[in-house]
N, C-alpha and C positions, 0 to 999 in steps of 0.2 A: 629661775627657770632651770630644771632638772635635764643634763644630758640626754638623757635619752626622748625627751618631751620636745625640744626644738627640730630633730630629725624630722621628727613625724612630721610636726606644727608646718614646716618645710616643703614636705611631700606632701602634704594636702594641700597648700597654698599653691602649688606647682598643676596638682590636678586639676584645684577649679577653675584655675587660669587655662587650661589647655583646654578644656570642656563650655567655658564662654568666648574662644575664642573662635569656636567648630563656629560657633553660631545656632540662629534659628532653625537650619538646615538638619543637622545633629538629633534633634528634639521634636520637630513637626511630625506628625502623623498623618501617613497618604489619603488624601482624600478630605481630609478635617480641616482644612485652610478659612477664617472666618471671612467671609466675599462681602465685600460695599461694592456697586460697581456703579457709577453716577448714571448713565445710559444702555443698561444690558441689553444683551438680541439674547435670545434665547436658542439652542440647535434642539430642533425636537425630534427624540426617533420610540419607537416604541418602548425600549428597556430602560430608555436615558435622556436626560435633561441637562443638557449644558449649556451654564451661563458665558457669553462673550463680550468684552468693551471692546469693539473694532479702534485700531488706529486712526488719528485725523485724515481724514482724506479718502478712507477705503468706506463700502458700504456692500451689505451681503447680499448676494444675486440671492432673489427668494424663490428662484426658479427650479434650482437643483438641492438635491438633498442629499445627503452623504457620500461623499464626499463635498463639504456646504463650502461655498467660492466665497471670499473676498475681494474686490475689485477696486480698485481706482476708480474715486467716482466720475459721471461719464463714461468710463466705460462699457463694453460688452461681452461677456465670457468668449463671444467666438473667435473675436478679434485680440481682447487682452494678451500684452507680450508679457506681462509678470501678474503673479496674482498668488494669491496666498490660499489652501483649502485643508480643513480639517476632515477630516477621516475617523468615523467614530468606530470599533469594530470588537467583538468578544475576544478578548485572549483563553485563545486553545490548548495551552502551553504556560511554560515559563516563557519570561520576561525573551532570553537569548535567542530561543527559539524563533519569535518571532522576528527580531533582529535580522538573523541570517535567513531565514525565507524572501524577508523584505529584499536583499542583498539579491539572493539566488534569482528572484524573477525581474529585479533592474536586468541583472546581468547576461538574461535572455532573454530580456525586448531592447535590449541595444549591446551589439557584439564589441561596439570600441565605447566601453564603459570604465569609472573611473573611482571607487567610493574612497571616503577618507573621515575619518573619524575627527570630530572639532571637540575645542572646550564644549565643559557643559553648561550653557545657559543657564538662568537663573528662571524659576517656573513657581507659580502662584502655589501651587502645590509639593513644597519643597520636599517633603519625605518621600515622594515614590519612584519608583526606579524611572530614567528614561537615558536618550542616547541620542546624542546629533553627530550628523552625520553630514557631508557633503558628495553630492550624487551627479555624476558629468557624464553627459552623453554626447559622442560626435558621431554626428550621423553627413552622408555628404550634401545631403539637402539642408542641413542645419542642424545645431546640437541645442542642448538644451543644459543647465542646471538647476539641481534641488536643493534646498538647503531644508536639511530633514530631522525633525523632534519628536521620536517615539516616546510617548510617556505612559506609565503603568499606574490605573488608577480601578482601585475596587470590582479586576477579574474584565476590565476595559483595556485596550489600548488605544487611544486616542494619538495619530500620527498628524503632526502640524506641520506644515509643508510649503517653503517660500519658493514660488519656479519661475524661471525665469528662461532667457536665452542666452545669457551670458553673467561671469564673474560680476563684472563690474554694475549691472542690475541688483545683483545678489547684496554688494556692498551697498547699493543707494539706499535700500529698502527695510537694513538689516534691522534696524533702531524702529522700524513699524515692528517688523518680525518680534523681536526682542518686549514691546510694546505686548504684542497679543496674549506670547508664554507668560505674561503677569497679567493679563488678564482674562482667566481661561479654566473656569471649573466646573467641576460636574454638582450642579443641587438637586437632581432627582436620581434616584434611582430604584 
């Protein structure tokens, strides 16, 4: 083997080590993610078709539409103290853009607010842009928390959204929450 031939041999062996280790993530294309879903609900609004596997236990109030409710089965939207709802809507902007509007009108409909940005979850749709977020509001009649996943899919934003009244709601539920973002794509458009 010729000196100059083992450098290289080296530096590519290096690259495609580092390029499998990005993962699926690295290489997925927004929007293109191949969906099985054993039980799907379907979200239907005029522009779009998104497919859903709800978590064990939750089931989708078929009463309201966009923003579409998950609930604890037995439940009631009016009553439910956590509950999970997708928010289907055109992105007007870039991806940040919307971002910080999101931010800007929490932060004036509750004056003692609190955002903070989390790891990023793992999402059926691994190529496209999105952001979690956690969103706390104290109000003196009672606060509230969001645990919040803007994701960027083909000129959509799609914001997935765990709320609750407290932390420790947000923690019981997180593995439903985490459950949805893998099962949760658009097949029409």
């Amino acid at each position: 083997m010729s000196a100059v031939f083992l450098p290289v041999a080296i530096a590519l062996l290096m690259a495609t080590l580092q390029v499998k280790a990005q993962g699926p993530a690295a290489s997925a294309a927004c929007g293109k993610a191949k969906v099985h879903m054993a039980n799907p609900l379907y979200l239907t609004l005029p522009q779009v078709i998104a497919a859903i596997e709800p978590p064990q236990g939750w089931v989708l109030d078929e009463t309201r539409k966009n923003p579409f409710y998950l609930l604890k089965a037995g439940e009631k939207y009016e009553s439910a103290r956590t509950l999970i709802y997708i928010n289907i809507q055109m992105l007007d902007g870039p991806f940040q853009s919307a971002v910080e509007n999101d931010e800007r009108s929490f932060k004036e409909s509750c004056k003692q607010s609190r955002i903070e940005d989390m790891e990023q979850f793992e999402i059926l749709e691994q190529g496209c842009q999105r952001k979690t977020q956690i969103f706390r509001c104290e109000k003196p009649q009672g606060g509230w928390v969001d645990l919040a996943t803007k994701i960027s899919i083909d000129g959509l934003l799609l914001n997935v959204v765990l709320s609750a009244d407290n932390m420790e709601e947000i923690a019981r539920y997180r593995k439903d929450y985490e459950h949805l973002l893998m099962h949760l794509a658009l097949v029409a458009r």
